[in-house]
C-alpha positions in Angstrom: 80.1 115.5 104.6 81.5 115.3 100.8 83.1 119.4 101.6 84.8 117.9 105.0 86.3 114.8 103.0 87.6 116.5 100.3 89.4 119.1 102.5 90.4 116.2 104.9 92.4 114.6 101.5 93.7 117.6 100.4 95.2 118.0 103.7 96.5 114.9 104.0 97.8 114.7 100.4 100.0 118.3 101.4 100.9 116.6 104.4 102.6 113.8 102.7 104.2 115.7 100.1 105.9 118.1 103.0 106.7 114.8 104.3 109.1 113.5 101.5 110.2 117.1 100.8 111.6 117.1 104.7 113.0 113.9 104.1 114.9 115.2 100.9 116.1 118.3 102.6 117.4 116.5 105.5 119.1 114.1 103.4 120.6 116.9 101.0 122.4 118.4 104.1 123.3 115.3 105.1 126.0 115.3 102.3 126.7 118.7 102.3 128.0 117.4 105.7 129.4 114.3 105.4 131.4 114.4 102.8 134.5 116.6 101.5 133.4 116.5 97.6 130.3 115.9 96.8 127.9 116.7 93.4 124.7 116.7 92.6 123.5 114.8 88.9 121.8 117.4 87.0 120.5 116.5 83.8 117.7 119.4 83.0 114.7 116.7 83.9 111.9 116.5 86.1 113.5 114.4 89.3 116.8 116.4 89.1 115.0 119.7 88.9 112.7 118.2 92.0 115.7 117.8 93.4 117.5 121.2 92.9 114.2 122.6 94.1 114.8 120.9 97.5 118.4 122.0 97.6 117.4 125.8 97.2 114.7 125.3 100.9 117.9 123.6 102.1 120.6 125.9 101.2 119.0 129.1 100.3 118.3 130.6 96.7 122.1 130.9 95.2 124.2 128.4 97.9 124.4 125.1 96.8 127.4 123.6 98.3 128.1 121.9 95.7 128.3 121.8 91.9 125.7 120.2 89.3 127.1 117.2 87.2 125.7 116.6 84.1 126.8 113.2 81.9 126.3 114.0 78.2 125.7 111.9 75.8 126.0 113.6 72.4 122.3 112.5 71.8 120.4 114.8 74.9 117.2 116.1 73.6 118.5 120.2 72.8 115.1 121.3 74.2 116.6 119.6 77.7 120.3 120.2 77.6 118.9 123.9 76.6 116.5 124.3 79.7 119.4 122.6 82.0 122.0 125.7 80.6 119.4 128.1 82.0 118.7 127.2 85.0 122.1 126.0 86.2 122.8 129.9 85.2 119.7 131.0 87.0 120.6 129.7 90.3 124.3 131.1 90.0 125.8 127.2 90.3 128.8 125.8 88.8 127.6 123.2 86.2 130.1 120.5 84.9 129.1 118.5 81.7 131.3 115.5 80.7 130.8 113.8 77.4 130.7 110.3 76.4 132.0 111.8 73.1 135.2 112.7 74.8 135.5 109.4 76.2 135.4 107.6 72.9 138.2 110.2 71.4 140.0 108.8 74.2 139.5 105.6 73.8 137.9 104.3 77.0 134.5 104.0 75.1 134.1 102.2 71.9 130.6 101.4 70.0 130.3 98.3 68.2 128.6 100.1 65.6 127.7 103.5 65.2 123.9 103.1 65.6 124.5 101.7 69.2 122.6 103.9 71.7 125.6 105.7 74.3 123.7 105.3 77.0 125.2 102.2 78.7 128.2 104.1 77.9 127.7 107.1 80.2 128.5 104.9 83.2 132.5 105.0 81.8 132.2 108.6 81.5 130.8 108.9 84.6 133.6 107.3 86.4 136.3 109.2 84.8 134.6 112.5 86.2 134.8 110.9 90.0 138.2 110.5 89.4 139.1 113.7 87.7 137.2 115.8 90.4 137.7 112.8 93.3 133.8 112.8 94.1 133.3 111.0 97.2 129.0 111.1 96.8 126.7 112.0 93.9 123.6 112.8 94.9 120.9 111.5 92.1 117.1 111.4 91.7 116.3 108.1 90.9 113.3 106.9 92.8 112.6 102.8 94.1 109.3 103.0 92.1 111.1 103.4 88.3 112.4 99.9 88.3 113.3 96.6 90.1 116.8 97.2 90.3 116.7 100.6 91.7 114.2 99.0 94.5 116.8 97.5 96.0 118.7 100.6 96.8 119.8 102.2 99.8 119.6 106.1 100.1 123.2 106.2 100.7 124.3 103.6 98.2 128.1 102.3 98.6 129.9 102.0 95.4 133.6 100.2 95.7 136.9 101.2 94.2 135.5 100.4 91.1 132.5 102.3 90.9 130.8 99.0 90.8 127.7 98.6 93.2 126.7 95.1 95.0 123.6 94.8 96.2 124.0 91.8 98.4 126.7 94.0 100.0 124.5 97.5 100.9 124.7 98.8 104.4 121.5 98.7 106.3 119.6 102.0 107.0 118.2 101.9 110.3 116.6 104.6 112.2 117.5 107.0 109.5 121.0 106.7 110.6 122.8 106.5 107.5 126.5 105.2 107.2 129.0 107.3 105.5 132.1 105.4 105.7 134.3 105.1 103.0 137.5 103.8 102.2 140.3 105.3 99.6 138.8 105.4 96.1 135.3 104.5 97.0 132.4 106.5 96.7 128.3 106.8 97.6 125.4 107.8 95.2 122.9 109.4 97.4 119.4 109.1 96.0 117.4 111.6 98.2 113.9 111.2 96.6 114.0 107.6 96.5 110.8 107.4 98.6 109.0 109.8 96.0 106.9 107.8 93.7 105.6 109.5 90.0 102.8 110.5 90.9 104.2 112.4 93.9 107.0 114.0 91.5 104.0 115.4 89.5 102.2 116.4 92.5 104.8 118.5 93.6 105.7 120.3 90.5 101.9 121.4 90.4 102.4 122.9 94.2 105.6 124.6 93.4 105.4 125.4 90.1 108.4 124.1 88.9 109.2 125.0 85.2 109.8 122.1 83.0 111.5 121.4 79.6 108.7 121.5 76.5 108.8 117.8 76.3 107.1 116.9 79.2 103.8 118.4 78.1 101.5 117.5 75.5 103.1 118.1 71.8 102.5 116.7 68.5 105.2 114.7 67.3 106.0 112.2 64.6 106.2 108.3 66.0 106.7 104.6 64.6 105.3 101.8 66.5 107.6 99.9 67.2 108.1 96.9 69.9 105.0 98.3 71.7 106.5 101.7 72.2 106.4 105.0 70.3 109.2 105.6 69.0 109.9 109.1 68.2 111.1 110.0 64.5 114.2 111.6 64.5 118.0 111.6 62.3 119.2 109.6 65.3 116.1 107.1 65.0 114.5 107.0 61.7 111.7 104.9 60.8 112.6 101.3 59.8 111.5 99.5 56.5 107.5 99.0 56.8 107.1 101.0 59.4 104.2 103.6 59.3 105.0 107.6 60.2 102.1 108.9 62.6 101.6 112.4 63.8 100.1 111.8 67.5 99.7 114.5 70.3 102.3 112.6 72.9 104.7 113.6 75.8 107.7 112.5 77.9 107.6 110.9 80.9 111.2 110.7 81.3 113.8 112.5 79.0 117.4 110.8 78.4 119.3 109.9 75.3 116.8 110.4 72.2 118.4 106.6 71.0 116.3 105.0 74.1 113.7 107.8 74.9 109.9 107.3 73.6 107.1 108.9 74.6 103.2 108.0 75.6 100.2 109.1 73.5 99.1 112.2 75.3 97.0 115.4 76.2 98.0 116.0 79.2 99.5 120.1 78.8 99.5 120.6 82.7 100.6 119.0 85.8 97.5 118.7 87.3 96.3 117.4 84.0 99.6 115.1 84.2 98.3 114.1 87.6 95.4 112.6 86.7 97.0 110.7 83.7 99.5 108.7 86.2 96.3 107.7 88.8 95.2 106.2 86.0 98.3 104.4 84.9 99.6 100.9 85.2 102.7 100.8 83.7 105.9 102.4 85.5 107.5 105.3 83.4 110.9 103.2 82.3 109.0 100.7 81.3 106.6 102.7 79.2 109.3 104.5 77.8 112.5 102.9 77.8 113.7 100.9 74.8 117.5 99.9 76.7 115.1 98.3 79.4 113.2 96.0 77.0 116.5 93.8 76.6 116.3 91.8 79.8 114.5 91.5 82.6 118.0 92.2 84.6 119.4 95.1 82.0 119.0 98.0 84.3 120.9 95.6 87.3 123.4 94.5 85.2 124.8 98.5 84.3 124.1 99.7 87.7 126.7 96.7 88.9 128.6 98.2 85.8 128.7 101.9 88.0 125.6 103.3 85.7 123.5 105.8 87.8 
């Protein structure tokens, strides 16, 4: 009885996972054709490289349609922006980084001191690559599980002439029919893993195999407590005044701009160790790890109306 059950889940558990990844291929092509200019957002990290993973079953090893976009902030971990170098290179695909740098020697971005965190800022960046390369859908990996605002997208996610989204204003989805029309100067952001959850990200980077940047895995690392997070010490975020350096074994559970990042207290060194960490967990991963999402409950709402990702 117990040998029959156990084979029973693990069949039903694959089963689900080739579930979502058929859903993700078929939405992948689904852009590729649909629509004259598309990119996919690339940033070195686990969704994105779930993602890319997808688009090779769907395109073949070396044929992505279409070229990685990657939205620097000047304050990406290096182990990340490192990891995303390679494997862009690996798979022979034409990777475009803009940088919120350049946008602030332009002028478009401006920090009202400079220990703000860039990352709200990546949305004006953003924008200025869909108009320098006229992208008419970025495909991106955020999933419906990360956070409240993101719930309430649509796979195929209008944005209007001004990048800005509205959620009152999405098209409906029926029948996996999606709607592609768009009119001069507006674009989509495709989220094709938005029925993925965590645990199934993890899940799937244990069947395939995926290779990861360092971070995700268990590492020690010196962190300040700090607002119920762990904030990692670093030149960009240095402890404060009465705060107490600790040397804890911790890892990533999302990886972004270092000013925002912190990770959880840790031993997982495997996915299927990684696995069993997020059963067990009750707290969504940009809530455990986000300091820009501890503002307000409608932060991460607010930017994505602003054209964040």
């Amino acid at each position: 009885m117990t040998a029959t059950t156990t084979t029973e889940s693990h069949a039903l558990s694959k089963a689900h996972l080739d579930a979502l990844e058929e859903e993700t291929i078929f939405i992948l092509r689904e852009v590729a054709a649909a629509f004259e200019r598309p990119t996919l957002l690339f940033s070195g990290g686990k969704d994105s490289l779930v993602m890319l993973r997808c688009a090779e079953k769907a395109f073949g090893a070396g044929r992505l349609p279409y070229p990685l976009l990657m939205i620097d902030t000047g304050h990406n971990f290096p182990e990340v922006t490192d990891f995303r170098d390679a494997r862009a290179q690996e798979l022979g695909a034409k990777l475009i980084v803009r940088s919120v740098q350049d946008s602030m020697r332009r002028g478009t971005v401006r920090l009202a001191h400079p220990g703000e965190s860039r990352n709200v800022h990546q949305s004006v960046t953003l924008l200025e690559a869909i108009e320098e390369f006229r992208f008419d859908a970025l495909i991106g990996g955020a999933r419906r599980d990360e956070e409240k605002a993101r719930a309430k997208e649509r796979i195929f996610s209008h944005r209007d002439s001004f990048g800005q989204w509205q959620p009152k204003a999405q098209r409906p989805e029926l029948w996996t029919l999606f709607n592609t029309r768009l009119q001069p100067g507006e674009h989509f952001r495709v989220f094709p893993i938005s029925n993925w959850t965590e645990l199934d990200v993890w899940q799937y980077i244990a069947r395939e195999r995926i290779a990861l940047p360092s971070l995700y895995y268990s590492h020690p690392r010196e962190v300040v407590e700090r607002r119920g997070l762990l904030v990692p010490v670093t030149p960009l975020t240095p402890p404060q005044d009465g705060e107490t350096v600790l040397l804890r074994d911790v890892r990533f559970r999302t990886v972004g701009d270092i000013t925002c990042t912190c990770p959880v207290a840790s031993t997982a060194a495997t996915p299927e160790q990684i696995v069993i960490e997020t059963l067990a967990a009750d707290v969504s991963e940009r809530g455990a790890t986000r300091m820009d999402d501890k503002t307000s409950e409608a932060s991460m709402e607010k930017r994505k109306k602003d054209g964040y990702f």
